[in-house]
C-alpha positions in Angstrom: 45.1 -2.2 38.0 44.0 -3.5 41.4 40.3 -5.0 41.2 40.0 -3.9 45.0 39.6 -0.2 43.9 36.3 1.2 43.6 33.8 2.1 40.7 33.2 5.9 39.9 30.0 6.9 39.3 29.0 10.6 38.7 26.0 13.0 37.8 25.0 16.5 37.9 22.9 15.5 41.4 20.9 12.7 42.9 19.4 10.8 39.6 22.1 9.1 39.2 21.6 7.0 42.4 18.8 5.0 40.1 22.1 3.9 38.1 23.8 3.5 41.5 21.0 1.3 42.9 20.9 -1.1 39.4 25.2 -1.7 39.8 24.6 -2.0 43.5 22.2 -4.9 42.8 24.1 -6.3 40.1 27.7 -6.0 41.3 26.9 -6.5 45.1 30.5 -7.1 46.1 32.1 -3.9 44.8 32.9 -0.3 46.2 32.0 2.3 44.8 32.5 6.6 45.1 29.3 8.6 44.1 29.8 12.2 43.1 26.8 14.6 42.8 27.6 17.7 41.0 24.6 19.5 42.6 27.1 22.6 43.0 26.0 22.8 38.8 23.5 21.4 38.3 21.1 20.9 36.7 23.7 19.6 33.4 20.2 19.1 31.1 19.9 23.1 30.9 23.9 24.3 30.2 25.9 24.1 27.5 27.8 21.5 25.9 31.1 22.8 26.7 30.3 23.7 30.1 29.2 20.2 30.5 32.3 18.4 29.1 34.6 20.2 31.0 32.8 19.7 34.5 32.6 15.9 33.4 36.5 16.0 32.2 37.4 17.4 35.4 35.1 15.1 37.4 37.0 12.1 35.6 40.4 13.9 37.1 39.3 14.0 41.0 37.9 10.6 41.0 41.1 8.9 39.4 43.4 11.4 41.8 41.6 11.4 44.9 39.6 8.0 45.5 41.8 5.4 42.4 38.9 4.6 40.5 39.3 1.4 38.5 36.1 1.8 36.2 33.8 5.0 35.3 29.8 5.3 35.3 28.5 8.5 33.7 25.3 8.4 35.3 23.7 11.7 33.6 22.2 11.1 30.0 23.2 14.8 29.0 26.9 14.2 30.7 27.1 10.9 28.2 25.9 12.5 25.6 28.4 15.9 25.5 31.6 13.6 27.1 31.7 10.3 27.0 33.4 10.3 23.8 36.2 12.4 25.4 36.5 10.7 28.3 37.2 7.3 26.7 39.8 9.4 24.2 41.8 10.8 27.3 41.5 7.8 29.7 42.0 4.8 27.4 42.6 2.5 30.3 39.6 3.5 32.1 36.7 1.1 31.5 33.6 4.2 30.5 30.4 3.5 31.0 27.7 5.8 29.7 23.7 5.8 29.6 21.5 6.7 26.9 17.6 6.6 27.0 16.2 3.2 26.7 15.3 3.5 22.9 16.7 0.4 21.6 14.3 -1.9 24.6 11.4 0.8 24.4 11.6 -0.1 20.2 11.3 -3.6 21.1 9.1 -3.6 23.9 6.1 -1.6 21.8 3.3 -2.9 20.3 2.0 0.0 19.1 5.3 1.3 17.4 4.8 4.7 19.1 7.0 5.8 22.5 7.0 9.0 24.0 10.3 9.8 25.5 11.0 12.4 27.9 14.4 13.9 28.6 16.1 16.8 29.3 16.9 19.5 26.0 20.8 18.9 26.4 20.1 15.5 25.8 17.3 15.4 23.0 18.9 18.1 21.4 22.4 15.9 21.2 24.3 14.5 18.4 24.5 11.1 20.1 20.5 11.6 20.6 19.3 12.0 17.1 21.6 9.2 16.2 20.3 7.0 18.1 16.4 7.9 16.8 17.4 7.9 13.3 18.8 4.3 13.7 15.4 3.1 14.8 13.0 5.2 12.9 12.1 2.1 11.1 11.1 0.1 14.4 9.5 3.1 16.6 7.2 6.5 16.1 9.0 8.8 19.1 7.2 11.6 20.4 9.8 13.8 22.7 9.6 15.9 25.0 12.0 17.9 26.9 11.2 18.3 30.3 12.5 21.6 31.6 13.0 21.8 35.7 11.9 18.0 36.6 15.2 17.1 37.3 15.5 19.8 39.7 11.8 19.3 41.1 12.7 15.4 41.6 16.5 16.9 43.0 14.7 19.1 45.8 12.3 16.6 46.1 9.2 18.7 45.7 6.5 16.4 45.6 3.6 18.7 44.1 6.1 20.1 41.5 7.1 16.7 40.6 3.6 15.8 40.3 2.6 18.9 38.6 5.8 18.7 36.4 4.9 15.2 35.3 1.6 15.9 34.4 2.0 18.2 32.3 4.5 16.6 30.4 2.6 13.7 29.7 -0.2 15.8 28.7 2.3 17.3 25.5 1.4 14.4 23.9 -1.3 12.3 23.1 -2.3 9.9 23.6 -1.4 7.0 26.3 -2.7 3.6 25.7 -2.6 0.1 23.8 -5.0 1.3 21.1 -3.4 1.7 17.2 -1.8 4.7 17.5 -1.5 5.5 20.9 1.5 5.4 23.4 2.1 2.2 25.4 5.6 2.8 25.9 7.2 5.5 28.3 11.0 6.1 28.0 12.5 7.9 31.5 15.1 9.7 29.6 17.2 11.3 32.1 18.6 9.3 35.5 16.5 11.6 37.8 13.2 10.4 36.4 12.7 6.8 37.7 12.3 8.1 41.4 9.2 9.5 39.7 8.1 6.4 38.4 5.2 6.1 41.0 3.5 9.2 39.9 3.7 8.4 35.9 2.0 5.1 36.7 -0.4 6.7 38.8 -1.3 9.1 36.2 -0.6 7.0 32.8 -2.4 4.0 34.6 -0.7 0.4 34.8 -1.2 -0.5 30.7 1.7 2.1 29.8 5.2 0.3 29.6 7.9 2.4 31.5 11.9 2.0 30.5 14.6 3.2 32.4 18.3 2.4 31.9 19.7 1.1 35.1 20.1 -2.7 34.7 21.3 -2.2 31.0 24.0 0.1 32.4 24.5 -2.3 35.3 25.5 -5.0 33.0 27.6 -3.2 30.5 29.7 -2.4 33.5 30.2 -5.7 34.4 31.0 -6.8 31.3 33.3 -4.4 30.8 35.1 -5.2 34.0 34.7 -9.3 33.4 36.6 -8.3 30.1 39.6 -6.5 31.9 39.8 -9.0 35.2 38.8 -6.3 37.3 35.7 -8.0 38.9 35.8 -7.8 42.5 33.0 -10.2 43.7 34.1 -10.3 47.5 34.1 -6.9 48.1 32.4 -5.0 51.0 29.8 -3.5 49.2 30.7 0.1 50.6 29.8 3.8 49.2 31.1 7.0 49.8 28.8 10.0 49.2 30.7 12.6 47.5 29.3 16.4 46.2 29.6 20.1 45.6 26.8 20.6 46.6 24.9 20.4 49.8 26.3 17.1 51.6 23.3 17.0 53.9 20.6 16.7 50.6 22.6 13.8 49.4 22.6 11.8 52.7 18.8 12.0 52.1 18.3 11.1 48.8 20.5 8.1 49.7 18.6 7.5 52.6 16.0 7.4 51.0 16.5 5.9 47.3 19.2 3.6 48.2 18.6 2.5 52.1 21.7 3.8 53.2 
């Protein structure tokens, strides 16, 4: 496979551009081909079925249309219903998912309780409850599914996001460095770091927040390091693609990534 091709990176809108912006930074001399599903979003809220199959399909274009040489699922509730699949049917195909940041959040915490927020596909997921079970022993998690902050931080409503945000940090109790208390945030879905601002403005600067970009960032260049399919004088380049509205994802990129 030609090292020269780019890196597909997908979600169900504009979070994943936090993902984007970490393998941007880490592998600054590759191209890559963004796809925002916006056209069905938000994935968080759907089934798992319908959520495979747009994921599957997704997979399909990128490899057809633009010769992908390397996959990002950047959507926590697309990871968690696909990735699995994806790897089965494209076993050539370096796959990278994301997952909440439980493993660093576990390690990071000094008072052994996290609160994680996410999206119900994904807290609700197989892959999910694995992953808490496997660290029960090292972590207290409080969750919280955050229905419509994704799609607040998408149509980038600031009052909603703010209003969205508070209230989910206010489901549990309570934030701080005390015994017992929370001193460790997990942004569970790819949308929520472009509300990091606000969550430190209203958790205060004590509160550890954990997002999965860098991780991600260098799983994917191990896994291309492992397959000689680093391409470290490359242009840099993106292309924007979506089905949704192209003009909202100029913005976001605009705005989130510089571009």
């Amino acid at each position: 496979m030609d090292r020269d091709r780019p890196i597909g990176v997908f979600d169900s809108g504009v979070g994943g551009l936090s993902i984007l912006r970490a393998l941007r930074a880490e592998l600054p001399g590759e191209d890559f081909v963004y796809f925002s599903d916006a056209g069905h979003a938000p994935y968080g809220e759907k089934g798992e079925e319908f959520v495979s199959n747009r994921s599957l399909a997704i997979a399909v274009d990128l490899l057809e249309q633009h010769r992908i040489k390397g996959l990002v699922v950047a959507c926590n509730t697309a990871t968690a219903a696909a990735v699995h699949l994806l790897r089965a049917r494209h076993t050539h195909l370096p796959v990278v998912g994301v997952e909440p940041a439980l493993k660093p959040a576990a390690s990071l915490t000094k008072t052994r309780h996290v609160a994680v927020l996410a999206t119900r596909g994904t807290l609700s997921s197989a892959k999910f409850k694995a992953l808490q079970d496997s660290l029960r022993e090292h972590a207290q998690f409080s969750l919280v599914p955050c229905d419509g902050l994704a799609a607040a931080i998408e149509a980038d409503d600031g009052p909603q996001v703010r209003a969205l945000c508070l209230r989910y940090t206010r489901d549990v109790c309570c934030f701080g460095t005390k015994p017992g208390e929370i001193d460790t945030l997990v942004l569970g879905c790819t949308h929520y770091p472009f509300a990091a601002e606000v969550f430190r403005e209203l958790l205060g600067p004590d509160v550890q927040l954990v997002e999965t970009g860098e991780p991600v960032a260098r799983q994917t260049r191990r896994l291309l390091e492992g397959q000689a399919l680093l391409n470290p004088s490359g242009s840099g380049a993106v292309r924007f693609h979506t089905s949704g509205d192209p003009g909202a994802l100029r913005t976001a990129a605009a705005r989130w990534l510089s571009l």
